[in-house]
mmCIF entry with sequence, helices, sheets and N, C-alpha, C, O atoms, coordinates in Angstrom:
data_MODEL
# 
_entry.id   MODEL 
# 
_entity.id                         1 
_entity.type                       polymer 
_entity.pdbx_number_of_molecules   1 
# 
_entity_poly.entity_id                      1 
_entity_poly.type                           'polypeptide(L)' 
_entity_poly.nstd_linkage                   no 
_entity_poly.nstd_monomer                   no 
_entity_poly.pdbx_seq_one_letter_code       
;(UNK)(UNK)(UNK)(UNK)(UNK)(UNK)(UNK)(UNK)(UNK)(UNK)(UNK)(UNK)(UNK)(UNK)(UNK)(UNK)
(UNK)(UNK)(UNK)(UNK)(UNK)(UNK)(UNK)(UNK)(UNK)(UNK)(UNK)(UNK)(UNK)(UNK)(UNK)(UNK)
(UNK)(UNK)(UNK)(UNK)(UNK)(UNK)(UNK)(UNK)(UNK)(UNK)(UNK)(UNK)(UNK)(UNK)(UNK)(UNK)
(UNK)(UNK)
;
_entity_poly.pdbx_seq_one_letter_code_can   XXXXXXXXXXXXXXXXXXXXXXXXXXXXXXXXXXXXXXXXXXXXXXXXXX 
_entity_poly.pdbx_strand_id                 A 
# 
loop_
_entity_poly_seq.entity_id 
_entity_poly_seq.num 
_entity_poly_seq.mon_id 
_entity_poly_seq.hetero 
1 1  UNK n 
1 2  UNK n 
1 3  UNK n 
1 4  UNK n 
1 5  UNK n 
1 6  UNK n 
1 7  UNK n 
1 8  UNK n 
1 9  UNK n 
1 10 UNK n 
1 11 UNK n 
1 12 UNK n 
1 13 UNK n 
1 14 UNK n 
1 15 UNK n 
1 16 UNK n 
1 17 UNK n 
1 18 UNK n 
1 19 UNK n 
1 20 UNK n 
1 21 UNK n 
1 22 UNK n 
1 23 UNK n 
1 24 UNK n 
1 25 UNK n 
1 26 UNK n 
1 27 UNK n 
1 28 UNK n 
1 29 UNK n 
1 30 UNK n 
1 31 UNK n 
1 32 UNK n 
1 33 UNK n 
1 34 UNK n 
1 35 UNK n 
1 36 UNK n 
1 37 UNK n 
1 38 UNK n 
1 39 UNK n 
1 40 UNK n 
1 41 UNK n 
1 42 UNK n 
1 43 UNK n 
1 44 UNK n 
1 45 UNK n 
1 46 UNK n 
1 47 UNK n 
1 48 UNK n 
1 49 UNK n 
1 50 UNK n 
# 
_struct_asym.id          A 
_struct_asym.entity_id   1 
# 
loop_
_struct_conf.conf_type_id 
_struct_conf.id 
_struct_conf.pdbx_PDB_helix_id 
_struct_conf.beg_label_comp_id 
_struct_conf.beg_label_asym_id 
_struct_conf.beg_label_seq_id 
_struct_conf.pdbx_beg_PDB_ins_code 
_struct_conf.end_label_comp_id 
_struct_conf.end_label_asym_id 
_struct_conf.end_label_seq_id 
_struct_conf.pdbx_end_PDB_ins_code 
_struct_conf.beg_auth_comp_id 
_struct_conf.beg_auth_asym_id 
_struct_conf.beg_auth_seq_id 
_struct_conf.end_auth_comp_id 
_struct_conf.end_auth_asym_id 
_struct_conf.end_auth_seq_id 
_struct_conf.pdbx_PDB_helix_class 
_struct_conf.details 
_struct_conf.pdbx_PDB_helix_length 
HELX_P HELX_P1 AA1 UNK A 27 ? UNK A 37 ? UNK A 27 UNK A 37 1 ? 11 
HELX_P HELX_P2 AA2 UNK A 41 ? UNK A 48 ? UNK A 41 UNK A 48 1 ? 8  
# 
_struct_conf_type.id          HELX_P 
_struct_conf_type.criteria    ? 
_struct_conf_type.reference   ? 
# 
_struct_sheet.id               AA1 
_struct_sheet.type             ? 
_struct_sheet.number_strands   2 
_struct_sheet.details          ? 
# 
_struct_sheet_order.sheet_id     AA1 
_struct_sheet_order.range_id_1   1 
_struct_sheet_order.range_id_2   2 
_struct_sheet_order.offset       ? 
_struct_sheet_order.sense        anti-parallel 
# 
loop_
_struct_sheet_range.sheet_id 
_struct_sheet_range.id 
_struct_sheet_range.beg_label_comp_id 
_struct_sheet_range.beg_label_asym_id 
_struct_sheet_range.beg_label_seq_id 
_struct_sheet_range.pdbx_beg_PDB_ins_code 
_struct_sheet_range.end_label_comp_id 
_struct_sheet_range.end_label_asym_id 
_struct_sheet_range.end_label_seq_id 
_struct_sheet_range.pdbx_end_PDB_ins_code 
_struct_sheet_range.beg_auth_comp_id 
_struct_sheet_range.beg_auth_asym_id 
_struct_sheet_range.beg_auth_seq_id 
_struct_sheet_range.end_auth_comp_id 
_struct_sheet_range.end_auth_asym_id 
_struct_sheet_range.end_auth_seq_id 
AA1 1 UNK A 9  ? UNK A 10 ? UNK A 9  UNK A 10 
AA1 2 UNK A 18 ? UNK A 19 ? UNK A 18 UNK A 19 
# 
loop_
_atom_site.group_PDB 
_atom_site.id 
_atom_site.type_symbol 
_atom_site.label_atom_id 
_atom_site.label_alt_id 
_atom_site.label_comp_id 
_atom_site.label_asym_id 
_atom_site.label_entity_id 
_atom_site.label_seq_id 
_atom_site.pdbx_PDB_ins_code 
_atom_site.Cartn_x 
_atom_site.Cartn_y 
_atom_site.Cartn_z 
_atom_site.occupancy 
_atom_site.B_iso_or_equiv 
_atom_site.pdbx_formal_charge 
_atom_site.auth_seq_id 
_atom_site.auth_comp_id 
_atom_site.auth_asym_id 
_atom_site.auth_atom_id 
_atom_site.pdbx_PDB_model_num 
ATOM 1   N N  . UNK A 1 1  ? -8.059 5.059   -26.466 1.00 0.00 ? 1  UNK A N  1 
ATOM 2   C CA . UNK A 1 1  ? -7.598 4.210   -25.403 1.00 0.00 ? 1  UNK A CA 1 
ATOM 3   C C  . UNK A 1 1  ? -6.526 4.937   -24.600 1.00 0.00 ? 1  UNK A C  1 
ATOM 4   O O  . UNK A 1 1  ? -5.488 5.465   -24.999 1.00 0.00 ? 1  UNK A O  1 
ATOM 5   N N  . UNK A 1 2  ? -6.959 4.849   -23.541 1.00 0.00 ? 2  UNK A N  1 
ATOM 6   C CA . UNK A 1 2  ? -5.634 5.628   -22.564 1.00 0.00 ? 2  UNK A CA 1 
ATOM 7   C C  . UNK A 1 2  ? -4.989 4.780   -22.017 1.00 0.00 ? 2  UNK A C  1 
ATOM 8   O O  . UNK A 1 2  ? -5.437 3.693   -21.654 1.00 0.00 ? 2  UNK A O  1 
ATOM 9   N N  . UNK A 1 3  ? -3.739 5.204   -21.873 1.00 0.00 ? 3  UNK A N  1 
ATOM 10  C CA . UNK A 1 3  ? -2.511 4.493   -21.754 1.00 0.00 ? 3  UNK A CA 1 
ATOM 11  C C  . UNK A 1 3  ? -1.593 5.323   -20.644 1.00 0.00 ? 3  UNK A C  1 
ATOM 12  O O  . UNK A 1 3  ? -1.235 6.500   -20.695 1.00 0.00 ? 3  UNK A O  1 
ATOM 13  N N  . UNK A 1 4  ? -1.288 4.165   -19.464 1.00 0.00 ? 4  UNK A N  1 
ATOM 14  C CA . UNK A 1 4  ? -0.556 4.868   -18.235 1.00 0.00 ? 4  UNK A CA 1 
ATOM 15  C C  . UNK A 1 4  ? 0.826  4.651   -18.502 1.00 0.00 ? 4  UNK A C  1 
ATOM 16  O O  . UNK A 1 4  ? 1.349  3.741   -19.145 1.00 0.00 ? 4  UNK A O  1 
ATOM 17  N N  . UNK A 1 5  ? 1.330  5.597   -17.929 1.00 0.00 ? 5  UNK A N  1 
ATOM 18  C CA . UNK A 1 5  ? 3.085  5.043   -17.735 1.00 0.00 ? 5  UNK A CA 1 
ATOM 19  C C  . UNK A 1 5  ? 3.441  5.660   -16.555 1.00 0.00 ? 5  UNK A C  1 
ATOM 20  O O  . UNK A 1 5  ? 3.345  6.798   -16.096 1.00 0.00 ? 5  UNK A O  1 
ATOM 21  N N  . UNK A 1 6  ? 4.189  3.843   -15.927 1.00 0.00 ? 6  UNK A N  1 
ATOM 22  C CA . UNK A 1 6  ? 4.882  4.700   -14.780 1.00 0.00 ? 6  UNK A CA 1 
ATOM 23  C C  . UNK A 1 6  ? 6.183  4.260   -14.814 1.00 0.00 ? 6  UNK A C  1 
ATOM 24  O O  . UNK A 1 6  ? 6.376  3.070   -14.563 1.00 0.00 ? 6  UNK A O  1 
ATOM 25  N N  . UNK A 1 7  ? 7.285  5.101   -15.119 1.00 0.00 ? 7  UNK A N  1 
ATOM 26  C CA . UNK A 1 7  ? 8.776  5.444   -15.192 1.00 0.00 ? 7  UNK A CA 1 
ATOM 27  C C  . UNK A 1 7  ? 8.766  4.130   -13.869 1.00 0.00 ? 7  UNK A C  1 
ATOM 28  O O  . UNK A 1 7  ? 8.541  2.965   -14.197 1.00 0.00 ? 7  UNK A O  1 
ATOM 29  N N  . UNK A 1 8  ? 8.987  4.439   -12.657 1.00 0.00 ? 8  UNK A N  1 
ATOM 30  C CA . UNK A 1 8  ? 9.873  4.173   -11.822 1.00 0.00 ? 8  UNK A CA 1 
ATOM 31  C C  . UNK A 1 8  ? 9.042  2.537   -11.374 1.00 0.00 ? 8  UNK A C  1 
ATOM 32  O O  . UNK A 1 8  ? 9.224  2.115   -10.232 1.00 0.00 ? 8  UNK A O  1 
ATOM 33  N N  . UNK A 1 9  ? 8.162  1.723   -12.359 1.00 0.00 ? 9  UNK A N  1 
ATOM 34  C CA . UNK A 1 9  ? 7.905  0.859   -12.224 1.00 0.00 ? 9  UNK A CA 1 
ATOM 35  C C  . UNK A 1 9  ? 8.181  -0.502  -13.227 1.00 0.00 ? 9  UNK A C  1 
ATOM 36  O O  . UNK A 1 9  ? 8.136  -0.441  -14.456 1.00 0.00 ? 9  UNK A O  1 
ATOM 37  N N  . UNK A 1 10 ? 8.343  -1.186  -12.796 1.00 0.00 ? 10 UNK A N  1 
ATOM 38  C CA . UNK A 1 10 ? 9.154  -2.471  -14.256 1.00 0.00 ? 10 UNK A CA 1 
ATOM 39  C C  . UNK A 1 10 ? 7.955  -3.843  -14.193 1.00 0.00 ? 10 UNK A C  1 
ATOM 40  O O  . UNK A 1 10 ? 7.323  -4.404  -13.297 1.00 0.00 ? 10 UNK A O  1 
ATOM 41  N N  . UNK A 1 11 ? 8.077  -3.979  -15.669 1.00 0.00 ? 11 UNK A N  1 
ATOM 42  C CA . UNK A 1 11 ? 6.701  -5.429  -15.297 1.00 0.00 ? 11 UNK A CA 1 
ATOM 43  C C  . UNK A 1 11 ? 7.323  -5.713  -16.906 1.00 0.00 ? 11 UNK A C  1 
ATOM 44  O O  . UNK A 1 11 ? 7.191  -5.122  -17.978 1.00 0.00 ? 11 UNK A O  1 
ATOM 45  N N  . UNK A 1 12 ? 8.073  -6.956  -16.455 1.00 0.00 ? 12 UNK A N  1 
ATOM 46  C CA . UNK A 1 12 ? 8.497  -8.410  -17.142 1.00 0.00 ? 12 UNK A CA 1 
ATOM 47  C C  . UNK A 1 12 ? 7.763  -8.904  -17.740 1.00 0.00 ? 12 UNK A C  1 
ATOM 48  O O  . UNK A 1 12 ? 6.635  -8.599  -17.351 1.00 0.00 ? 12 UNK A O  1 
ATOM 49  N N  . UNK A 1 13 ? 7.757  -9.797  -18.837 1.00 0.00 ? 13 UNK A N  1 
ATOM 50  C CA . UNK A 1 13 ? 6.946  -10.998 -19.197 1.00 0.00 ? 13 UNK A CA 1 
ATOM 51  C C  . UNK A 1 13 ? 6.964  -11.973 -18.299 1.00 0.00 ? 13 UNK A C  1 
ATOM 52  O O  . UNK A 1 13 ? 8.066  -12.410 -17.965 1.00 0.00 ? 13 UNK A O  1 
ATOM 53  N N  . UNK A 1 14 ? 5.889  -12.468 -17.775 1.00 0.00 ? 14 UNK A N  1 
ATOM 54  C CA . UNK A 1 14 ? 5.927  -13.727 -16.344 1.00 0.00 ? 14 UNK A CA 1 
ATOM 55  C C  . UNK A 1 14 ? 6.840  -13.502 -15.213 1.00 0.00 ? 14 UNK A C  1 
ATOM 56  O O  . UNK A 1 14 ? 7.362  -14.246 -14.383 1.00 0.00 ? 14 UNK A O  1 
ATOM 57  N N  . UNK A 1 15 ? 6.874  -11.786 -15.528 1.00 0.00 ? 15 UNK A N  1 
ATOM 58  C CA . UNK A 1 15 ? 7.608  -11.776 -13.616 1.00 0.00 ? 15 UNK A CA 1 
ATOM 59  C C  . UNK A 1 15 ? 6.410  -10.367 -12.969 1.00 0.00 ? 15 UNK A C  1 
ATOM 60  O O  . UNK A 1 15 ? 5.628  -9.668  -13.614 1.00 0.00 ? 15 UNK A O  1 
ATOM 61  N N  . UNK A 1 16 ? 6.688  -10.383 -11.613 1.00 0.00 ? 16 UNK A N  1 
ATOM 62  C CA . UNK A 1 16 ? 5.579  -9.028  -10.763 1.00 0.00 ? 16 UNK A CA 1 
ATOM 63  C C  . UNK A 1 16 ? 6.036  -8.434  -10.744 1.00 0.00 ? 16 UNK A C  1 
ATOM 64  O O  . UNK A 1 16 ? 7.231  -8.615  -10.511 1.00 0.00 ? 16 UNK A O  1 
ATOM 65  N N  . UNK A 1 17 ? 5.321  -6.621  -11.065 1.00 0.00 ? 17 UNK A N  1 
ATOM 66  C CA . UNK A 1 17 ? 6.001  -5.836  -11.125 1.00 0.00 ? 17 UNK A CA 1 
ATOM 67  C C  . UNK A 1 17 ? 6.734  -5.472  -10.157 1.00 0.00 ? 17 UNK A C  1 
ATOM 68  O O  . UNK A 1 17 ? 6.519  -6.078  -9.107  1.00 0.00 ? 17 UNK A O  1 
ATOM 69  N N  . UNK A 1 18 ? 7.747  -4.476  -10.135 1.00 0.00 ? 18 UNK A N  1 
ATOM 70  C CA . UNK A 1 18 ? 8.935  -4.169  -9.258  1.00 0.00 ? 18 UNK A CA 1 
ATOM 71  C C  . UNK A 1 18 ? 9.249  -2.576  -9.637  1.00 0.00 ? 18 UNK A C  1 
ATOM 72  O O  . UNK A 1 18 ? 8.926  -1.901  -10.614 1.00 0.00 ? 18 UNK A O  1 
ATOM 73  N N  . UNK A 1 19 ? 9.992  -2.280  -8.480  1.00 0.00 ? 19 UNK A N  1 
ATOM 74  C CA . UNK A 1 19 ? 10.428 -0.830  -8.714  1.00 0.00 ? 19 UNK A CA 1 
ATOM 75  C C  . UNK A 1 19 ? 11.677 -1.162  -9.132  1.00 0.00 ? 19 UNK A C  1 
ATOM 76  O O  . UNK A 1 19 ? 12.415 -2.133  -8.969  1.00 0.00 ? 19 UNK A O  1 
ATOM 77  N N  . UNK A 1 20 ? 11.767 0.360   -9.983  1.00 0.00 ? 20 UNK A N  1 
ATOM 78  C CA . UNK A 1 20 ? 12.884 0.155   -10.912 1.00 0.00 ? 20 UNK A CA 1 
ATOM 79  C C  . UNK A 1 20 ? 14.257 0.289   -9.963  1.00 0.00 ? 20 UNK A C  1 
ATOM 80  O O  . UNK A 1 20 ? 15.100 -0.602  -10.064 1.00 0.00 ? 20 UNK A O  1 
ATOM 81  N N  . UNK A 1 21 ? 14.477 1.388   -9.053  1.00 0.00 ? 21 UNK A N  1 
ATOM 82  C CA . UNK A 1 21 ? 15.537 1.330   -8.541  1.00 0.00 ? 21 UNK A CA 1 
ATOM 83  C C  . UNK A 1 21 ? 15.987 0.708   -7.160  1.00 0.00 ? 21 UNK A C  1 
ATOM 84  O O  . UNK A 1 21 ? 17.017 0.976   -6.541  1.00 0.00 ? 21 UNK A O  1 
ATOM 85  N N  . UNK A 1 22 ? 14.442 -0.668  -6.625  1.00 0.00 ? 22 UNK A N  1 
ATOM 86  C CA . UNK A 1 22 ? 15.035 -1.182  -5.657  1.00 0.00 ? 22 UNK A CA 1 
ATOM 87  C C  . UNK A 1 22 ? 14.170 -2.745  -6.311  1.00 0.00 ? 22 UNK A C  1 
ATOM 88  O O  . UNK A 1 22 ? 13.151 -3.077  -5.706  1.00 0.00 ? 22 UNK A O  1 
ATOM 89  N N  . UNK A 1 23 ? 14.485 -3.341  -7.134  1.00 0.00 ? 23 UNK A N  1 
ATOM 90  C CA . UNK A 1 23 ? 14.301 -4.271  -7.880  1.00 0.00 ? 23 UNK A CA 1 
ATOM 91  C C  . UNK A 1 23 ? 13.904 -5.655  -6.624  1.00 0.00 ? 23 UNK A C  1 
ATOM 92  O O  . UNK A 1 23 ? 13.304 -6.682  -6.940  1.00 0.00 ? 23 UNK A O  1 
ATOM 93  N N  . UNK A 1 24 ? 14.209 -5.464  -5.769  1.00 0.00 ? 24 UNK A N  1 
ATOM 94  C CA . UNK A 1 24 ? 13.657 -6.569  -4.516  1.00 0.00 ? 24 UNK A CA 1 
ATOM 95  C C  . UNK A 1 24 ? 11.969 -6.273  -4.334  1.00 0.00 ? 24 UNK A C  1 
ATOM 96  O O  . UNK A 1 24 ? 11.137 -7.144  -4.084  1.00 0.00 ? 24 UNK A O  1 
ATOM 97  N N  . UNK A 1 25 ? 11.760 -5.171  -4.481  1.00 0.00 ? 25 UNK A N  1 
ATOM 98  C CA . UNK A 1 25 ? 10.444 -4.964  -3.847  1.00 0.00 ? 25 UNK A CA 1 
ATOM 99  C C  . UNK A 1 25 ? 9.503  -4.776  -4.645  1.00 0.00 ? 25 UNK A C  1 
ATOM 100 O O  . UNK A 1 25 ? 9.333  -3.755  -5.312  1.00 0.00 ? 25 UNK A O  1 
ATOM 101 N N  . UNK A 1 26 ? 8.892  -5.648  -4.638  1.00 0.00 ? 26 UNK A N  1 
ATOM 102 C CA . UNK A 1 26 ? 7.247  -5.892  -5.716  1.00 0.00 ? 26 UNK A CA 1 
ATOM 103 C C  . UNK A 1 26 ? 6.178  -4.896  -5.433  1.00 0.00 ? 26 UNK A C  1 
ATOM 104 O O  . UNK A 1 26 ? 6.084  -4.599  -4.242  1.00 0.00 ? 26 UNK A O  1 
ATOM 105 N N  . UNK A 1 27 ? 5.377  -4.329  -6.223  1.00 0.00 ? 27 UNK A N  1 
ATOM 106 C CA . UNK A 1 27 ? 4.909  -3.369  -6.427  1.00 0.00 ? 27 UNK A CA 1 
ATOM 107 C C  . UNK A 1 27 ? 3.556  -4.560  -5.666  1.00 0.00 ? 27 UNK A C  1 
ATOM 108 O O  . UNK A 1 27 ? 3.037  -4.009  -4.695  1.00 0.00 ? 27 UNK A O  1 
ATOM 109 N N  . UNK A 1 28 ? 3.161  -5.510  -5.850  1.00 0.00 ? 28 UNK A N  1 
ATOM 110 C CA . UNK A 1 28 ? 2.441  -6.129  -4.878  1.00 0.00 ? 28 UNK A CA 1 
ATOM 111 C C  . UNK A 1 28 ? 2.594  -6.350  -3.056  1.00 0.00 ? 28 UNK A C  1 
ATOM 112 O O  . UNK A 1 28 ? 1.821  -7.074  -2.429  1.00 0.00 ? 28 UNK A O  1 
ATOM 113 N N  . UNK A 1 29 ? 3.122  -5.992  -2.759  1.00 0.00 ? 29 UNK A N  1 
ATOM 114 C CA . UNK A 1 29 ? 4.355  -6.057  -1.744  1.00 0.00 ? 29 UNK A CA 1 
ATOM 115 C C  . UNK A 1 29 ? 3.374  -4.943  -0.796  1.00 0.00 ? 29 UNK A C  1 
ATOM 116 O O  . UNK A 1 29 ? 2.578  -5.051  0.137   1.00 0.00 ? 29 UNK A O  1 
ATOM 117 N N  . UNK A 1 30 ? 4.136  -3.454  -1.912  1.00 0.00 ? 30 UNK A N  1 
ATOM 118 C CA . UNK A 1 30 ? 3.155  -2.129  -1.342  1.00 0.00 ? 30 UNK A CA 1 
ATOM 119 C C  . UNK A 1 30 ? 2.085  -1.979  -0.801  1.00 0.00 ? 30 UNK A C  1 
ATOM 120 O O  . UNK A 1 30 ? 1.735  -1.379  0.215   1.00 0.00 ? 30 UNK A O  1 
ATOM 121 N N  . UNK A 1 31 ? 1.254  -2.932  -2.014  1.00 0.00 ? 31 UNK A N  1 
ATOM 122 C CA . UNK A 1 31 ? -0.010 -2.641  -1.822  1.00 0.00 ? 31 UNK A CA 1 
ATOM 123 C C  . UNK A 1 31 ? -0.856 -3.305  -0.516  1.00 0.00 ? 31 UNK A C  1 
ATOM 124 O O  . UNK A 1 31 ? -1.681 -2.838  0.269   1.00 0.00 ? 31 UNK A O  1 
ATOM 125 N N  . UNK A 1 32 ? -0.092 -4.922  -0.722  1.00 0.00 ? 32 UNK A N  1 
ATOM 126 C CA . UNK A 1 32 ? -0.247 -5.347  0.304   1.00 0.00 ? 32 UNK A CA 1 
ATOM 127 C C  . UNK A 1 32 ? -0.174 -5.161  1.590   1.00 0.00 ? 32 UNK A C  1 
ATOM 128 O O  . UNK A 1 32 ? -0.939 -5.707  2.385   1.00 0.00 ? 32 UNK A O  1 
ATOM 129 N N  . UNK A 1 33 ? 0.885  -4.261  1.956   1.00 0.00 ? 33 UNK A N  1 
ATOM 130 C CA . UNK A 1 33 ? 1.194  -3.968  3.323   1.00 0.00 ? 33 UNK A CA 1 
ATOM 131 C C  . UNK A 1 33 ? 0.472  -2.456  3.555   1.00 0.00 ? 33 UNK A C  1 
ATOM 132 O O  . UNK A 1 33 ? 0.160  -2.134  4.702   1.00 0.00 ? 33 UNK A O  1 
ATOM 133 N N  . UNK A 1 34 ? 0.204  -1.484  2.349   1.00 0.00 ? 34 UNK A N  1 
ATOM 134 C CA . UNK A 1 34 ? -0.811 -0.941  2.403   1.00 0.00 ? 34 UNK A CA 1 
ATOM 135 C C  . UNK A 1 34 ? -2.305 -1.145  3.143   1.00 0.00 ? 34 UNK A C  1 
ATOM 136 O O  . UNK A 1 34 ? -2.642 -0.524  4.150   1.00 0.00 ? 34 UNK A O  1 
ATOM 137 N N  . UNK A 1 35 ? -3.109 -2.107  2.468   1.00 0.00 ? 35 UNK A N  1 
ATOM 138 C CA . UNK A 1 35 ? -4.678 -2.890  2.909   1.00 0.00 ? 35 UNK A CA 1 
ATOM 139 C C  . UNK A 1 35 ? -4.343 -3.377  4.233   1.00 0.00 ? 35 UNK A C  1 
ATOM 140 O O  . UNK A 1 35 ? -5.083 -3.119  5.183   1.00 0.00 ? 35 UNK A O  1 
ATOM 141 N N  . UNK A 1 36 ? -2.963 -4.270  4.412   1.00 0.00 ? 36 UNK A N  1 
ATOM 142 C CA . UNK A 1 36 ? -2.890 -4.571  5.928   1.00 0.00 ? 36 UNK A CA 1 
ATOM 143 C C  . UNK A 1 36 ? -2.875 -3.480  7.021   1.00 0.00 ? 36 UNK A C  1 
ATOM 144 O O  . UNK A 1 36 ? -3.695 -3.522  7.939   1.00 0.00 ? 36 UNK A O  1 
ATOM 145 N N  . UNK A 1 37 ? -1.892 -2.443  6.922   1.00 0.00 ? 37 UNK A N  1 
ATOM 146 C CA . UNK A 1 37 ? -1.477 -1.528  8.290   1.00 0.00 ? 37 UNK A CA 1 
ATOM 147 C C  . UNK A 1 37 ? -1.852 -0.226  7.575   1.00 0.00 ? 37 UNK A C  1 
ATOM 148 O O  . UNK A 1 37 ? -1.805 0.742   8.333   1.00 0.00 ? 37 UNK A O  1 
ATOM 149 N N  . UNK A 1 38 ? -2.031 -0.087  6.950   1.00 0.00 ? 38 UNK A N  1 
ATOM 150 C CA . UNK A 1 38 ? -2.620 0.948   6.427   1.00 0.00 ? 38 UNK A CA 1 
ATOM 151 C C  . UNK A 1 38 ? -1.916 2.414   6.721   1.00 0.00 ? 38 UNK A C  1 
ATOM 152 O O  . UNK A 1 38 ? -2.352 3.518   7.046   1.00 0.00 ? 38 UNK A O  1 
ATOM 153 N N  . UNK A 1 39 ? -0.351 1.760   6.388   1.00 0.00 ? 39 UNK A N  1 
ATOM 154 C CA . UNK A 1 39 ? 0.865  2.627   6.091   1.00 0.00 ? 39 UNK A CA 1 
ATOM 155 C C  . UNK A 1 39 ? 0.722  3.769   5.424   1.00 0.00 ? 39 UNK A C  1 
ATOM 156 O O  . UNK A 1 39 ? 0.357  3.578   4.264   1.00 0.00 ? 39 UNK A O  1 
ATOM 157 N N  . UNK A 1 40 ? 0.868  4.870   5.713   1.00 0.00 ? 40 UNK A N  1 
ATOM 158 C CA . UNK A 1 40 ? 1.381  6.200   5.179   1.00 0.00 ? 40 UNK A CA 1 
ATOM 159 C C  . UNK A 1 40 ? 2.696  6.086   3.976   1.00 0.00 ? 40 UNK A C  1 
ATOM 160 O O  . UNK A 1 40 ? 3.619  5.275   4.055   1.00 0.00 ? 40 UNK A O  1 
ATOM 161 N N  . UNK A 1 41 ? 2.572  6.783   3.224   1.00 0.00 ? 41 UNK A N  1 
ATOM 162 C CA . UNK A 1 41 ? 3.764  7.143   2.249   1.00 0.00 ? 41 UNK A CA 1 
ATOM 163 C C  . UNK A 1 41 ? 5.039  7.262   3.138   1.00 0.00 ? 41 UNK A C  1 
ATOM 164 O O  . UNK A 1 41 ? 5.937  6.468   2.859   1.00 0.00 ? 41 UNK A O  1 
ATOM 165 N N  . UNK A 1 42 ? 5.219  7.978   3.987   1.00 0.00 ? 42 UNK A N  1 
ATOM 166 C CA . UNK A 1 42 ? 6.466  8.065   5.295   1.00 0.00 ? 42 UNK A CA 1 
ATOM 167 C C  . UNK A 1 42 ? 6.489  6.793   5.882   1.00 0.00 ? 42 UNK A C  1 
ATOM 168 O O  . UNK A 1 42 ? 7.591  6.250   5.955   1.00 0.00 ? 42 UNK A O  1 
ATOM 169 N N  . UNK A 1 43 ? 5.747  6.347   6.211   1.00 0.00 ? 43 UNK A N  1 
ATOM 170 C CA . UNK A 1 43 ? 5.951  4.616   6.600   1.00 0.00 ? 43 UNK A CA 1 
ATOM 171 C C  . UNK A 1 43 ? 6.192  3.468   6.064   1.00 0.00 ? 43 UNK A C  1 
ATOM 172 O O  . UNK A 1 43 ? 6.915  2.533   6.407   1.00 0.00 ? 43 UNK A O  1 
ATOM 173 N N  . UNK A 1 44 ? 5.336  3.685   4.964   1.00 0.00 ? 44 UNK A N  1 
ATOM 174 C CA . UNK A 1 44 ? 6.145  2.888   4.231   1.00 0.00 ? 44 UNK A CA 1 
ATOM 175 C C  . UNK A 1 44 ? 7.535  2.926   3.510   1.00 0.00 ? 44 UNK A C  1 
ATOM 176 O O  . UNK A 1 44 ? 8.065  1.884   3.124   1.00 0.00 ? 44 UNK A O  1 
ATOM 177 N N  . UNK A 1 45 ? 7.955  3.824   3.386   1.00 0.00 ? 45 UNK A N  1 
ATOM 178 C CA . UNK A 1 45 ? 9.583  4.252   3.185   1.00 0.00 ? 45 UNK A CA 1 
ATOM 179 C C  . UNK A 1 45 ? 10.675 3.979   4.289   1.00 0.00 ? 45 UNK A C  1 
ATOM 180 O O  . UNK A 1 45 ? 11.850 3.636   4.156   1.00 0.00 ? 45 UNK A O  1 
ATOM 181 N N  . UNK A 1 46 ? 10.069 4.189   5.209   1.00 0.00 ? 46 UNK A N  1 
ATOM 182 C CA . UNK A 1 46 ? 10.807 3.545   6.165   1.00 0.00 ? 46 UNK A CA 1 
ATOM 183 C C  . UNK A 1 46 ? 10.960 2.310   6.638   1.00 0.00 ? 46 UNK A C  1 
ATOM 184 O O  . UNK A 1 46 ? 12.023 1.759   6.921   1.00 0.00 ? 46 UNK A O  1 
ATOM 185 N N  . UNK A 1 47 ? 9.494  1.732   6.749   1.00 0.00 ? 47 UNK A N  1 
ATOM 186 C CA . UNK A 1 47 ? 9.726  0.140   6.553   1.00 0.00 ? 47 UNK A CA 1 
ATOM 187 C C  . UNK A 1 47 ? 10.254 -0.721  5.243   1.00 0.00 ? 47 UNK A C  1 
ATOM 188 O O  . UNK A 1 47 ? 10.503 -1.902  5.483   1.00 0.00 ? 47 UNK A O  1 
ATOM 189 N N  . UNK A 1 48 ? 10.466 -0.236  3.795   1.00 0.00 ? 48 UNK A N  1 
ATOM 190 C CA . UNK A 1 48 ? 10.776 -0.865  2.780   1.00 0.00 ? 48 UNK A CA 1 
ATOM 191 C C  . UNK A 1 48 ? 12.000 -0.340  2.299   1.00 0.00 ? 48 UNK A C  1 
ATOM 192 O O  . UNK A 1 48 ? 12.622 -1.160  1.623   1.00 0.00 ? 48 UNK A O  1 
ATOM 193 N N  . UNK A 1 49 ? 12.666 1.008   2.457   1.00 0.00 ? 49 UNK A N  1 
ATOM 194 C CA . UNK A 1 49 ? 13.924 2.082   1.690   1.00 0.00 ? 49 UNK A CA 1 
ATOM 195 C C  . UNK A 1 49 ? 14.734 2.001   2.752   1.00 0.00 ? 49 UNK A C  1 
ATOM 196 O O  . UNK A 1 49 ? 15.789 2.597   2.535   1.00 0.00 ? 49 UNK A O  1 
ATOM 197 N N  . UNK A 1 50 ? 14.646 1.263   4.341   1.00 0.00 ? 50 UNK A N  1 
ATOM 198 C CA . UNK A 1 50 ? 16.071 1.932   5.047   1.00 0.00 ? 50 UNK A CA 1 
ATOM 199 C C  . UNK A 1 50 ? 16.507 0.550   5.357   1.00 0.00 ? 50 UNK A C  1 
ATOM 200 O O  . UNK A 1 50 ? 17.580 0.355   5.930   1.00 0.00 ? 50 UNK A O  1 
# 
């Protein structure tokens, strides 16, 4: 069985995951605004980190 780990991501019992060092922003969040605008890694850092 393979097994992922991702350091800079946090997932609670009955909460969505979140990044670890900006705890506001749901790792659903990303993805979402990902499928919508179909944000770049540089764009999205700028719309979510500044």
């Amino acid at each position: 069985m393979l097994v992922l780990s991702y350091p800079h991501i946090e997932k609670s019992d009955n909460q969505p995951a979140r990044l670890q060092r900006l705890p506001r922003i749901r790792v659903a969040q990303i993805v979402m605004d990902y499928l919508a605008y179909g944000w770049s890694v540089d764009e999205m850092c700028c719309q979510h980190f500044t």
